[in-house]
C-alpha positions as CSV (number, residue, x, y, z in Angstrom):
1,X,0.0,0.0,0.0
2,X,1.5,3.3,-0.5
3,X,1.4,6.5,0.8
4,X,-0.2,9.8,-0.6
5,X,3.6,10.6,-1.7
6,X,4.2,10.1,-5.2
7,X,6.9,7.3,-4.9
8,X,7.8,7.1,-8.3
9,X,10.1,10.0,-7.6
10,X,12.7,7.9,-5.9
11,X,13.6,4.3,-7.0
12,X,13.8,1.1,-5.3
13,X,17.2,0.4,-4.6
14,X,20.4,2.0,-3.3
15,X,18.5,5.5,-3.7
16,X,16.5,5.1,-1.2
17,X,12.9,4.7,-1.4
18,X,10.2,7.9,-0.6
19,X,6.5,7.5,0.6
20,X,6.5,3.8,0.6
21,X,5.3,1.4,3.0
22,X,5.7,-1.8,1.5
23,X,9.0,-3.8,2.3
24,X,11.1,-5.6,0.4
25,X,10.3,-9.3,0.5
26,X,13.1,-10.3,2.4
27,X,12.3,-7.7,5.2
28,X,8.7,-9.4,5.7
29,X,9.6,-10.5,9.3
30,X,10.9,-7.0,10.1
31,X,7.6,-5.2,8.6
32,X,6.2,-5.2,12.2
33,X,9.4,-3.9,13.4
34,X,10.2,-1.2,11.1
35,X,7.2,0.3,11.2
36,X,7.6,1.0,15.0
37,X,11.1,2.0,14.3
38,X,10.1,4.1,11.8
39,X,7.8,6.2,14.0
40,X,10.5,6.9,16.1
41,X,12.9,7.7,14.1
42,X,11.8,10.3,12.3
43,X,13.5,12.2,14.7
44,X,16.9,11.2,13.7
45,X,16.2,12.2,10.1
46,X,16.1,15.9,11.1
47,X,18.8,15.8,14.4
48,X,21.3,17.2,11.9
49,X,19.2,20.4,11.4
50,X,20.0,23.2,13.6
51,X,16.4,24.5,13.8
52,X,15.1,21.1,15.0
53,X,14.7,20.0,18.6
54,X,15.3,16.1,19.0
55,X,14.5,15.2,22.4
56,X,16.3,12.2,24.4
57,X,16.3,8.8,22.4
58,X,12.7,7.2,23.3
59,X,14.8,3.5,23.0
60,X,18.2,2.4,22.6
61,X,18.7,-1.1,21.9
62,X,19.7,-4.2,20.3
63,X,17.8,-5.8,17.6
64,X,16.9,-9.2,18.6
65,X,16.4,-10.9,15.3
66,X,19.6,-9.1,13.9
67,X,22.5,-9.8,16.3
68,X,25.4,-7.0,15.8
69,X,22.8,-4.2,14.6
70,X,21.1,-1.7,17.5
71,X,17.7,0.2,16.9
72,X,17.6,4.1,17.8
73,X,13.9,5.6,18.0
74,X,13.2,9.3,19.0
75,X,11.1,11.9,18.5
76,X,12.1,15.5,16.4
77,X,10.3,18.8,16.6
78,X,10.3,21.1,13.7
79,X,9.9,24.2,14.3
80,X,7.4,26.5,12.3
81,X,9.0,27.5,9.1
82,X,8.2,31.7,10.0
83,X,9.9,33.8,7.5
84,X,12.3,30.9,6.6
85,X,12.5,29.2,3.2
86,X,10.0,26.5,2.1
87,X,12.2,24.6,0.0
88,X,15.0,22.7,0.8
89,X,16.9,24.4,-1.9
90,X,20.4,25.7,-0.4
91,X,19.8,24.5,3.3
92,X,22.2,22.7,5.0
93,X,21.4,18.4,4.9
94,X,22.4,15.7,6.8
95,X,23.4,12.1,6.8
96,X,22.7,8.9,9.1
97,X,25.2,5.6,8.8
98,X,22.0,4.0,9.4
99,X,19.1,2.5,7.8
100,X,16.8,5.4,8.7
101,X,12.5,5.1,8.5
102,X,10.8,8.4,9.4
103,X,7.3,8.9,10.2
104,X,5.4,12.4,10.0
105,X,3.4,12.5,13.9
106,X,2.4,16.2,13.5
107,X,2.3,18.6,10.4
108,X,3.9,18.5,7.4
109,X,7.7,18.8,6.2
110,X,9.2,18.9,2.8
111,X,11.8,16.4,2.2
112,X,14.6,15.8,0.1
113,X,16.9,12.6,-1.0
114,X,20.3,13.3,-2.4
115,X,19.8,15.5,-6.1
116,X,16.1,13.8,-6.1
117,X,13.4,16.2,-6.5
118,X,11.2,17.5,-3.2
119,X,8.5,15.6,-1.9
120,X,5.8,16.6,0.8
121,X,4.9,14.7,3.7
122,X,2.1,14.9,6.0
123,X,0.9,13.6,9.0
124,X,0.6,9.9,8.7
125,X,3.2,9.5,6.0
126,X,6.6,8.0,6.1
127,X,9.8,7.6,3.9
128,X,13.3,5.4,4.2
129,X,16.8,6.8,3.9
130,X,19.6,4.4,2.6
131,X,23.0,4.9,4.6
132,X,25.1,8.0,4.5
133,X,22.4,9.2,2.0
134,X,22.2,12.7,1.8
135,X,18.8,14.4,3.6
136,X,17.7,18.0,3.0
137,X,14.1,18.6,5.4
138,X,12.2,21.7,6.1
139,X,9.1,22.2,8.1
140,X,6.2,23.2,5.2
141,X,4.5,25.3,7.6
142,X,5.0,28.8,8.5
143,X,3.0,28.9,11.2
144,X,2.6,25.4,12.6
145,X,5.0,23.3,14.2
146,X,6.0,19.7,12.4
147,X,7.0,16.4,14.3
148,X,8.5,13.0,13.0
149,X,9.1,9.9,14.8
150,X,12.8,7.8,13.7
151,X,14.0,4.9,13.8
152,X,17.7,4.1,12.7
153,X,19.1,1.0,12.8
154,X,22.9,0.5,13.1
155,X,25.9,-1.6,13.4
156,X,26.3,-2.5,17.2
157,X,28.4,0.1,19.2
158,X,27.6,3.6,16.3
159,X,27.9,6.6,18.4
160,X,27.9,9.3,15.7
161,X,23.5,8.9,14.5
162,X,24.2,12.6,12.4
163,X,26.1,13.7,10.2
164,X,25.8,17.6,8.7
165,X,26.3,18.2,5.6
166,X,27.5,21.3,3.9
167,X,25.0,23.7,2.6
């Protein structure tokens, strides 16, 4: 089932994947899993951005079913866009040397994967980030604040969960 996103934007594969809720074959057992994770990892998407506000990690842990990997969820506030730019067009990004699943809890924010075009998300929609993949993210409101949920998953033992980028 996908999202309201347009997915066809971003490919399957080593791009990443944008506004898609439907998991690889292989990843059926994780489904349950990464969904979760994805809620709270949002967060982790947007940590890199100096007008967000992550707040502590919500878990920390290791994934049972995958021995050497850890899960990170948390929770990131956006900020109302105000006077700022609603594009992500010459804004700082980020990366993650994770698997990173982000889920829009509150508002909308306008996303961006590596050179691929913009894409708006809304409450109740959720993309994917491929490691070190470069992330661009602004809130799409000027007057309302945004919030995603992340989840990141991760060799064992990563301390470094972002990554900025230069503008």
């Amino acid at each position: 089932m996908r999202t309201k996103a347009d997915t066809s934007v971003i490919p399957d594969g080593p791009q990443g994947r944008s506004g898609t809720q439907e998991q690889p074959h292989s990843l059926k057992p994780w489904v349950p899993a990464l969904r979760f994770a994805a809620a709270g990892m949002t967060g982790l998407v947007i940590a890199g951005s100096a007008s967000a506000q992550p707040r502590p990690p919500l878990l920390e842990e290791p994934v049972a079913i995958a021995p050497g990997f850890d899960a990170h969820m948390l929770i990131v506030n956006l900020p109302p866009a105000g006077d700022g730019p609603l594009t992500t067009a010459g804004q700082a990004g980020h990366r993650h040397p994770a698997s990173t699943y982000a889920y829009v809890s509150k508002g909308a924010v306008i996303s961006r994967l590596g050179d691929g075009p913009e894409t708006r998300f809304e409450t109740g929609q959720a993309w994917s980030e491929t490691p070190l993949q470069a992330h661009y993210i602004v809130n799409a409101s000027r007057t309302e604040p945004a919030q995603l949920v992340v989840v990141q998953i991760t060799k064992s033992g990563t301390k470094v969960l972002t990554e900025p980028l230069p503008k």
